[in-house]
C-alpha positions in Angstrom: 10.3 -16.4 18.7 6.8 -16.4 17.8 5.6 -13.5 15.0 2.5 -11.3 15.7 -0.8 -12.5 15.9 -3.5 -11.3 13.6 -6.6 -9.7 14.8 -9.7 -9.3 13.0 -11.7 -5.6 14.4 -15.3 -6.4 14.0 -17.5 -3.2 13.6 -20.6 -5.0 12.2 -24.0 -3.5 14.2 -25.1 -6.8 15.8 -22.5 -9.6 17.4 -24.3 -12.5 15.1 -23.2 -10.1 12.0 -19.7 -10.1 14.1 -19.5 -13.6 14.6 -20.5 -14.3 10.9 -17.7 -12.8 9.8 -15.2 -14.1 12.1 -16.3 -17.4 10.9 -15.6 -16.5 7.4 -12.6 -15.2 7.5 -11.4 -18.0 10.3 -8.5 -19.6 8.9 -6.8 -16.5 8.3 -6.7 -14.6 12.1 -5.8 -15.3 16.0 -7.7 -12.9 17.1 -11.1 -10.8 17.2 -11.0 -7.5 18.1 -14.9 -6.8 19.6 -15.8 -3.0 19.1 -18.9 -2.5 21.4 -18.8 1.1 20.3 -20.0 0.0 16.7 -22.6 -2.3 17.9 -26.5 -1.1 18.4 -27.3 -0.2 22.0 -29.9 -3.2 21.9 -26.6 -5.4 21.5 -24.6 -3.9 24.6 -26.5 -6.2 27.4 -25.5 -9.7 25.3 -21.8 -8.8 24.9 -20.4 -11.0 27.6 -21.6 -13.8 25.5 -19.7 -12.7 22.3 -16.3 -15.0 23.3 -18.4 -18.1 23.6 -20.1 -17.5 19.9 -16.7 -17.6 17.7 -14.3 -19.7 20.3 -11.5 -17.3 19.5 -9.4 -15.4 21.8 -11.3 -11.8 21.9 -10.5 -8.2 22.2 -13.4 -6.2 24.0 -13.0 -3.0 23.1 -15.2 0.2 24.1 -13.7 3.5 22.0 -14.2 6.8 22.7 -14.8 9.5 19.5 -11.4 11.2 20.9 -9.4 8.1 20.4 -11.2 7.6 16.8 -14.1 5.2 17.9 -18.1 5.7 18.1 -18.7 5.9 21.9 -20.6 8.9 23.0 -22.4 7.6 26.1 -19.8 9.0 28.5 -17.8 7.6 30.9 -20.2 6.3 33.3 -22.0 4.4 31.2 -19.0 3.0 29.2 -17.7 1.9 32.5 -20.9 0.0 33.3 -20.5 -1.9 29.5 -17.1 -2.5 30.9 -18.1 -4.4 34.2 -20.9 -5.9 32.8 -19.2 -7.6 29.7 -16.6 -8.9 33.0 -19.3 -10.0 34.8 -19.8 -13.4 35.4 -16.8 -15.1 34.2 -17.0 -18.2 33.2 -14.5 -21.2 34.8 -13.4 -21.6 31.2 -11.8 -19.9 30.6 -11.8 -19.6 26.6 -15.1 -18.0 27.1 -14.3 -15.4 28.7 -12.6 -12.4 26.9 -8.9 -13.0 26.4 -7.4 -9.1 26.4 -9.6 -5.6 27.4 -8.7 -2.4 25.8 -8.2 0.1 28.6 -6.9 3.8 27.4 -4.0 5.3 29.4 -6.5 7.9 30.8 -9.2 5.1 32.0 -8.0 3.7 35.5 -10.7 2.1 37.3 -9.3 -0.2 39.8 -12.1 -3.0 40.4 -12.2 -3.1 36.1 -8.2 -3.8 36.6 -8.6 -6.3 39.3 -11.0 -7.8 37.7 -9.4 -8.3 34.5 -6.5 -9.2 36.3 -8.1 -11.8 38.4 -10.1 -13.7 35.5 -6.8 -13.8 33.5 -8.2 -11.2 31.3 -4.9 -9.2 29.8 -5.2 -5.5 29.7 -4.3 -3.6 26.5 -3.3 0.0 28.1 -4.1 1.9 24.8 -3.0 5.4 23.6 -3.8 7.3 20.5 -3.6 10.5 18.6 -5.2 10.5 15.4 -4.0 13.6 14.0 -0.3 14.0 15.3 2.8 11.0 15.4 3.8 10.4 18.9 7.5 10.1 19.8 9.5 9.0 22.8 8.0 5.9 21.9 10.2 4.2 24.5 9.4 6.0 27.6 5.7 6.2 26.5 5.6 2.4 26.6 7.2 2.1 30.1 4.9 4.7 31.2 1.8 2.4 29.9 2.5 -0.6 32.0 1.1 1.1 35.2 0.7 -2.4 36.6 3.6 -4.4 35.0 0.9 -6.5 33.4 0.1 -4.5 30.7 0.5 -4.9 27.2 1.1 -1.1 25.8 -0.5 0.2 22.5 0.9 3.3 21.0 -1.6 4.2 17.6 -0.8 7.5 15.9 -1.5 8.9 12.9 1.6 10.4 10.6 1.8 13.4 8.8 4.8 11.7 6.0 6.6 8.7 5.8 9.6 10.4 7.9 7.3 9.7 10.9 6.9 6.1 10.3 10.4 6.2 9.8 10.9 7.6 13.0 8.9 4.7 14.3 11.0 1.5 13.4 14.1 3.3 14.6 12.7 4.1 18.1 11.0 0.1 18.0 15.2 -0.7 17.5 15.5 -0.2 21.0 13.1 -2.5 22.0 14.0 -6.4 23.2 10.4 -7.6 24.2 7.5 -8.4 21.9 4.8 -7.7 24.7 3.9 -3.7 22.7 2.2 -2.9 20.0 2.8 -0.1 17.8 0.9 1.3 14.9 1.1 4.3 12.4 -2.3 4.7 10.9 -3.4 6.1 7.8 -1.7 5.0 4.4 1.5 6.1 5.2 1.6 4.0 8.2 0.7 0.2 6.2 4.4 -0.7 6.6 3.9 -0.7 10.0 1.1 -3.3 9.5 2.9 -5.6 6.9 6.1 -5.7 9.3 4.9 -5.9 12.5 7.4 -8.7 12.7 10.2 -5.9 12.1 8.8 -3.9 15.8 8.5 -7.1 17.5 4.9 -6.5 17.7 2.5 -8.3 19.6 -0.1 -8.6 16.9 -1.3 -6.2 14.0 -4.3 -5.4 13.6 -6.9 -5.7 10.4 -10.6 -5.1 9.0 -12.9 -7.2 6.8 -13.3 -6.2 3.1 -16.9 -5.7 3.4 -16.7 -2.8 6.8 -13.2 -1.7 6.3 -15.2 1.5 4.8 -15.8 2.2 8.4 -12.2 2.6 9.6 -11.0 3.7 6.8 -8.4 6.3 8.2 -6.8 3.5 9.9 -5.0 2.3 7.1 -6.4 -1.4 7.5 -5.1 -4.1 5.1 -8.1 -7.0 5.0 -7.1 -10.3 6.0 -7.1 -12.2 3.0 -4.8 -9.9 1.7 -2.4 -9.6 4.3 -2.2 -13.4 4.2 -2.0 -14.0 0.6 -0.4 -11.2 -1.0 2.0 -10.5 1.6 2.2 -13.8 3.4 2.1 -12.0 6.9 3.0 -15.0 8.9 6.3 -16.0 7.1 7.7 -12.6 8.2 10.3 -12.3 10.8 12.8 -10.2 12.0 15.4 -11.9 9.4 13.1 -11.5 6.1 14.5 -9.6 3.2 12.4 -6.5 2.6 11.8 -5.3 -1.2 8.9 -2.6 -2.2 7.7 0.7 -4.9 7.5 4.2 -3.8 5.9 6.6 -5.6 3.1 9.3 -4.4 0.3 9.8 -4.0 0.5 5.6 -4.7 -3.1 4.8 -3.9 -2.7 1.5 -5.3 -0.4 -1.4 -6.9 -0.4 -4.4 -8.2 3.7 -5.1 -7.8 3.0 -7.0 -4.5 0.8 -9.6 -6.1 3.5 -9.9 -9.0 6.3 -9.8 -6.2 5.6 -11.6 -3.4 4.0 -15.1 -4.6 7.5 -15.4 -6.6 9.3 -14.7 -3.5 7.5 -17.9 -2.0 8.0 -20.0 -5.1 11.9 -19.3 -4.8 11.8 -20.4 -1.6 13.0 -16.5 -0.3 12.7 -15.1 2.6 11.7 -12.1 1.6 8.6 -9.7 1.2 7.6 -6.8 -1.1 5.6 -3.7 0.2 4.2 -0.3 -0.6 6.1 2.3 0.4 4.0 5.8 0.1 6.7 8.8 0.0 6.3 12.3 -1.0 10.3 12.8 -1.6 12.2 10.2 -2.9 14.4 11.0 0.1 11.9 10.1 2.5 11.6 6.9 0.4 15.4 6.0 0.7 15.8 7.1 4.4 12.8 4.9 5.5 15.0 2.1 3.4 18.0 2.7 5.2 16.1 2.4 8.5 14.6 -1.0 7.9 17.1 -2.5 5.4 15.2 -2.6 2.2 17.1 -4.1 -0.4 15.6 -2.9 -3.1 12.6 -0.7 -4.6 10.5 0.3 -7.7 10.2 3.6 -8.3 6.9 5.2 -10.2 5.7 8.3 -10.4 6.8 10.9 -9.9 10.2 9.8 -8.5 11.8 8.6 -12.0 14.3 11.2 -12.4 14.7 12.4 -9.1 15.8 9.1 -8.1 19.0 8.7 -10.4 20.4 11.9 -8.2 19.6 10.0 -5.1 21.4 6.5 -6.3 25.5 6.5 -6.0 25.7 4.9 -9.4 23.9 4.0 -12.6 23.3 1.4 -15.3 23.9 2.6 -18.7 20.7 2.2 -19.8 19.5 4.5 -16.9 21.9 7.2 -18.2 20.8 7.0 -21.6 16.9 7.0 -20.7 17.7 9.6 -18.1 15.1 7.8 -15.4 15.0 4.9 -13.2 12.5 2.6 -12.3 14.1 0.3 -10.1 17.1 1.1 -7.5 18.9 -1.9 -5.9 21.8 -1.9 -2.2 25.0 -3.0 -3.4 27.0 -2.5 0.0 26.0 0.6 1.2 25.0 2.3 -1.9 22.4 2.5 -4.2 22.5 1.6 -8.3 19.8 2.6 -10.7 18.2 0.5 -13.0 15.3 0.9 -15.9 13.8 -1.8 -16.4 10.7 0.1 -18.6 12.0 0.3 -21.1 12.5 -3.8 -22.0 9.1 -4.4 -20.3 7.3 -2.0 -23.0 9.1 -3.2 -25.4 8.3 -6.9 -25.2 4.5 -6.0 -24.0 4.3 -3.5 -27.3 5.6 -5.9 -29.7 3.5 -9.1 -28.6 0.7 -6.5 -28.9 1.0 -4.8 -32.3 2.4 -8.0 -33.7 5.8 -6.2 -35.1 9.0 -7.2 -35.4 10.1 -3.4 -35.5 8.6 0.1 -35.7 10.3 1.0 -38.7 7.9 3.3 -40.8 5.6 3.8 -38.1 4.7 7.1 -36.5 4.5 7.1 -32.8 2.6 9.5 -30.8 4.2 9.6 -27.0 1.6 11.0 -24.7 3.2 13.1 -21.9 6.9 13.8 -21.1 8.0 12.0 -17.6 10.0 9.6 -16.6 7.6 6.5 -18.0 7.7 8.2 -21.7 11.8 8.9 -21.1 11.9 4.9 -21.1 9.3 4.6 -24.3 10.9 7.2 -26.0 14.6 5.3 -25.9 12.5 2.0 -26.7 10.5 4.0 -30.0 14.2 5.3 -31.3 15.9 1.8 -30.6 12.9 -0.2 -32.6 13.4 2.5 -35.7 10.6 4.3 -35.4 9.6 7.9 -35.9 7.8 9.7 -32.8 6.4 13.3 -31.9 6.0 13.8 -28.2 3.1 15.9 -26.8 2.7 17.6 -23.5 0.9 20.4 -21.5 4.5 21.9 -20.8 6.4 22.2 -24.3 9.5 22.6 -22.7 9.7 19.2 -21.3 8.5 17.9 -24.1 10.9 19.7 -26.6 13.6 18.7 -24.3 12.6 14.9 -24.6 11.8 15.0 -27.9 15.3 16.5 -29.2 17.4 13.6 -27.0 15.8 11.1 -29.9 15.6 13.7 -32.9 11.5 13.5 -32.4 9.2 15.8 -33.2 7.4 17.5 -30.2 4.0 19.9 -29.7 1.9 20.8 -26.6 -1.2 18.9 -25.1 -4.3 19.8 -26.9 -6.7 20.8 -29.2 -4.5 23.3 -31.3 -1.7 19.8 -31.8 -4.8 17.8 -33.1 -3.7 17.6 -36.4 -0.2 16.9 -35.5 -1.5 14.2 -33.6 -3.1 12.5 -36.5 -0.2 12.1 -38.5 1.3 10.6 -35.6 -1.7 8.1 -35.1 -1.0 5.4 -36.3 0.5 4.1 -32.5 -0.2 5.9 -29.3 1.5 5.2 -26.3 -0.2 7.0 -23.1 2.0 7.7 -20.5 0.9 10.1 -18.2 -1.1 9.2 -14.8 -4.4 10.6 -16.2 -6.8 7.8 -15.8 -5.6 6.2 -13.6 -8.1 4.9 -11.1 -11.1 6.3 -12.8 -13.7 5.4 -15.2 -16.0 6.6 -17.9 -17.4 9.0 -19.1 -14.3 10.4 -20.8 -13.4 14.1 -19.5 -10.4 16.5 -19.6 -9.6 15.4 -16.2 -9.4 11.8 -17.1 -8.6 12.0 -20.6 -5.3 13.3 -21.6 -6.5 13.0 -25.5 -10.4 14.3 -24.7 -10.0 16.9 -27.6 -8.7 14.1 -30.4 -11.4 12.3 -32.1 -10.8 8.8 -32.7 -11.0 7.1 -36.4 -10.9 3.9 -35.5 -7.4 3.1 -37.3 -5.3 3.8 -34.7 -3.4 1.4 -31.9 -3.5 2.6 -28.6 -1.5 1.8 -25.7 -2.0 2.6 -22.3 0.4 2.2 -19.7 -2.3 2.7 -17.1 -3.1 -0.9 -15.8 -5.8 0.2 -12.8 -8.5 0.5 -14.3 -8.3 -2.3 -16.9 -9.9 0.0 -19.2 -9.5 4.2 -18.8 -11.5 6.4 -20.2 -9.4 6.9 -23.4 -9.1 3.4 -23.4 -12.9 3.0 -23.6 -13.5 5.8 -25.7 -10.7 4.1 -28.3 -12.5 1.0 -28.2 -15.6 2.5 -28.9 -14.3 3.9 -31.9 -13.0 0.5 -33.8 -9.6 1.2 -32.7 -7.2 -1.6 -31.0 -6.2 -0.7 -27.4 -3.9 -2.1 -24.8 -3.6 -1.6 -21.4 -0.1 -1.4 -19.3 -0.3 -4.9 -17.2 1.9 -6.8 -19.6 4.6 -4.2 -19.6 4.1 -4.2 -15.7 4.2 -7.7 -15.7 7.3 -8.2 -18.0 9.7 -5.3 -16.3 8.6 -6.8 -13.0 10.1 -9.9 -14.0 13.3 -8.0 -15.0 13.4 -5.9 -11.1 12.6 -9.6 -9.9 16.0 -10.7 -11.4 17.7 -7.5 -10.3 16.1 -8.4 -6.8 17.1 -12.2 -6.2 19.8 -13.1 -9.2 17.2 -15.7 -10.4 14.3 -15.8 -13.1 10.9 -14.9 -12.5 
């Protein structure tokens, strides 16, 4: 059975800006999606000739502000845009428009005929950007008012249950003549595995104007080609992913996936957004995941979730990486040999014997670094905003522990000489330094000390920088990303990285 198609929506101002960009990004879509209701009004009367520019199959679509397009003109005059970009058709058909996007509330029958008689297939669209839409089954029979329709059901989820929700209700379905789409970030599984709802394309937006849908939840097409290799997907691939929240970003698919092809596996990793590590694990079940990474904040929460544990897990008293054996779910950590590999090629040692250690925050991450610190003989004082978690962290190891700021500064000092940073402060920001970017923006650097970030988006954080700056020697957190990755990669496949 053949997969989804991918189609490119265009939203540049003129149709040569349109066409530009379909020819750039050529080699990686099936389809242009033509939205008239981003183009300049001066535009409108040359849209018929849009199919002929790119000689690809074409989408003309005219959206309304309700259903989350641009189009103000009214109904009338969209209608007109409508008959005028069928006018004319041409006895090739390849320049005409291939598909029409007609909402389920816009019945005009000489529009329909029309399509109908130039070949022209009708997407019957319906969409809710602020609410998930359910019944999903029945609202798709209800769509194909002509029987020639291909139905489009767009909504926008409030959490991951509702995307969840989705693939169980697509389980129903035997055709591939639909399309189905959760927007908005929670909803780019439903992009990546379109395959998995026997869709009949997904949909995606150039780099360079995805700024302009962003509440869509667009992937851009280079990346769904070449990070997640959207076209060898099909209903029988292997799925694997991280959950976390808020995860804005990762770079686990670009270490995951390209190894996946190398091996040879069927098989795709993908973000899974999830406010509970419940929702995380339900979502799993639904689609068969096989296995996940788990970041922040879902460390600890996750090892009551799992049916059973590694010992390492139990020792570290967080998990990073949770794997289906059977039915159930067994916890691993694989932080903990990551850091330790990535700090020792960094710091040159052998060992952290005689060395004081100075563990930044008090979460699951620094529960793995703290095991590592203790196992390489080294002496350690965790700080934290709460004391309590860090006092309780601290006394699993025999460490020392003090709270997160100005009146620890001196305590930090004597515990310079290597800091590990592993709270999410940072992340995705950049200089200046401030106290909400900067766990450490009260400690004044020497220049003697070794800093270690486990923050690996931005290269560089603001401590990072302001380290630098200072003479010390910093470090950021791809390598330890990069070398437990390769541990969850064996946990994932039985093979080596």
């Amino acid at each position: 059975m053949e997969g989804p198609k991918i189609c490119l929506t265009l939203t540049g101002k003129t149709l040569a800006q349109n066409a530009e960009t379909v020819k750039k990004y050529r080699q990686y879509i099936d389809i242009a999606e033509l939205r008239v209701d981003h183009l300049d009004p001066a535009e409108w009367m040359s849209v018929r000739q849009f199919p002929h520019m790119v000689d690809l199959p074409c989408i003309l679509t005219i959206r309304r502000k309700v259903d989350g397009g641009e189009f103000i003109d009214g109904e009338v005059s969209r209608t007109i845009l409508f008959a005028r970009a069928l006018a004319f058709a041409d006895t090739d058909s390849s320049k005409n428009f291939k598909y029409i996007d007609f909402e389920e509330d816009f019945h005009i029958p000489s529009l329909q005929d029309a399509a109908l008689a130039f070949g022209i297939k009708i997407i019957r669209s319906v969409h809710d950007m602020k609410n998930p839409i359910v019944h999903l089954k029945e609202r798709l029979d209800d769509l194909k008012t002509t029987g020639y329709e291909i139905p489009k059901i767009a909504f926008m989820p409030h959490s991951l249950d509702d995307v969840t929700r989705l693939f169980k209700e697509a389980q129903q379905l035997e055709d591939t003549d639909h399309i189905l789409v959760a927007m908005g970030d929670f909803g780019l599984p439903s992009r990546i595995l379109s395959a998995k709802l026997r869709n009949h394309l997904t949909y995606c937006s150039p780099a360079e104007t995805s700024g302009k849908v962003a509440n869509l939840g667009h992937l851009d097409p280079i990346t769904l080609n070449e990070v997640y290799h959207f076209k060898q997907i099909d209903e029988s691939s292997d799925i694997y992913g991280i959950t976390g929240w808020p995860l804005e970003s990762s770079s686990s698919p670009a270490l995951h996936n390209p190894a996946f092809l190398r091996h040879g596996k069927n098989a795709v990793y993908i973000p899974v957004r999830a406010e509970k590590v419940e929702q995380a694990l339900s979502f799993a079940d639904t689609v068969g995941i096989k296995g996940l990474s788990v970041t922040v904040p879902h460390k600890e929460k996750v090892m009551g979730a799992a049916n059973t544990q590694d010992p390492l897990v139990e020792a570290i008293g967080a998990s990073n990486t949770i794997i289906r054996e059977g039915k159930d779910w067994h916890a691993y950590n694989t932080d903990a040999p990551g850091f330790a590999r990535a700090l020792l090629e960094f710091t040159g040692l052998k060992s952290l014997r005689g060395k004081k250690v100075a563990i930044i925050g008090a979460g699951g991450a620094a529960r793995a670094i703290a095991h590592v610190i203790k196992d390489l003989h080294g002496k350690a004082c965790v700080f934290n905003r709460t004391l309590s978690k860090a006092r309780d962290l601290a006394e699993l190891y025999g460490f020392k522990y003090a709270s997160l700021g100005f009146d620890s500064a001196p305590i930090l000092k004597k515990y310079s000489q290597i800091i590990i940073q592993t709270t999410s402060k940072g992340m995705h920001k950049t200089p200046p330094s401030t106290d909400e970017n900067d766990p450490l923006y009260f400690y004044n650097f020497s220049g003697k000390e070794t800093l270690f970030d486990i923050i690996y988006m931005p290269s560089s954080t603001p401590v990072m920088v302001r380290a630098a700056q200072a003479g010390c020697r910093v470090c950021n957190g791809y390598d330890m990303l990069k070398y437990q990755g390769y541990e969850q990669f064996k946990l994932f496949t039985g093979e080596d990285y």
